[in-house]
C-alpha positions, -999 to +999 in steps of 0.1 A: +369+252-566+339+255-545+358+263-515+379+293-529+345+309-544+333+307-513+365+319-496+361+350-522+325+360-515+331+355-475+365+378-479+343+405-496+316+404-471+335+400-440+359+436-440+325+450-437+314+429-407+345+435-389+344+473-394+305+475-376+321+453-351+353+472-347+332+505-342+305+490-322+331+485-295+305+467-268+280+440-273+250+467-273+263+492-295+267+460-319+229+455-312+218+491-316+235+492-348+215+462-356+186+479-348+190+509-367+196+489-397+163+470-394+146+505-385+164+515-422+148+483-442+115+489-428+110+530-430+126+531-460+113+513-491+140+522-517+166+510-492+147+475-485+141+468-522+183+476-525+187+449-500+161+428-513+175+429-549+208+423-534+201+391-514+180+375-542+210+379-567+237+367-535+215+335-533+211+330-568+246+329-573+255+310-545+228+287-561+249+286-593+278+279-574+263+250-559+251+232-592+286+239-606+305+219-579+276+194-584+290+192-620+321+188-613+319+165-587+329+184-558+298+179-538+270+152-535+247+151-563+221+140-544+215+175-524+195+203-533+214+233-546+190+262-534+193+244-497+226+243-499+227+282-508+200+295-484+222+272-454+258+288-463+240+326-472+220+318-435+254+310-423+272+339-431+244+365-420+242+346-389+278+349-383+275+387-388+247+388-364+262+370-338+294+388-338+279+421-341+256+412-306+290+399-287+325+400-281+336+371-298+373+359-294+379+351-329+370+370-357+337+365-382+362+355-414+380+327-394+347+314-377+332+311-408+362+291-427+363+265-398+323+258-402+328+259-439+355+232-434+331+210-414+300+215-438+322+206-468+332+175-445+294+164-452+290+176-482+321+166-504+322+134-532+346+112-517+374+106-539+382+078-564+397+050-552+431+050-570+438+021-588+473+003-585+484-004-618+512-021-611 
């Protein structure tokens, strides 16, 4: 399902998160290490076109993923795939932001399920209506 590709990609991405966060220790080492990776994408142009070609393909599939559960029924047919990939890929780098600037009480993964749970509360078909046969 949707849900459990998403639940994949997040668990890939988030061990990483949680390790800056983990070393950062403080709210402004979490922002200095923020910093220096910015500092990185800009001075160094083999290492921005890395992370360019990686967020192109990340959105592409998330893209993919969307039209798929459009297929299937999953989610409303009536919404734009790409939007729907550039909010949940603006999501999850905006969790990993935010955590990495403060001390949050709960960690990145969980935080994102529970506002995964509520967008798919918007975005889901609504089931069939079963029909009593009887």
């Amino acid at each position: 399902s949707l849900r459990e590709n998403l639940k994949a990609i997040y668990d890939r991405f988030t061990p990483i998160v949680e390790q800056v966060n983990s070393s950062s220790g403080s709210a402004a080492e979490g922002l200095s290490n923020y910093l220096i990776f910015i500092q990185s994408l800009m001075k160094k142009p083999e290492f921005r076109a890395k992370m360019e070609a990686y967020n192109e393909g990340f959105y592409r599939d998330l893209s993919k993923h969307m039209a798929r559960a459009q297929l299937t029924g999953e989610i409303k047919s009536n919404l734009d795939p790409d939007v729907l990939a550039l909010h949940i890929a603006g999501l999850m780098k905006g969790i990993s932001v935010l955590f990495a600037f403060a001390n949050m009480s709960e960690s990145p993964t969980i935080a994102f399920k529970r506002i995964i749970d509520q967008l798919f509360d918007q975005i889901e078909t609504t089931p069939p209506d079963i029909i009593d046969r009887s």
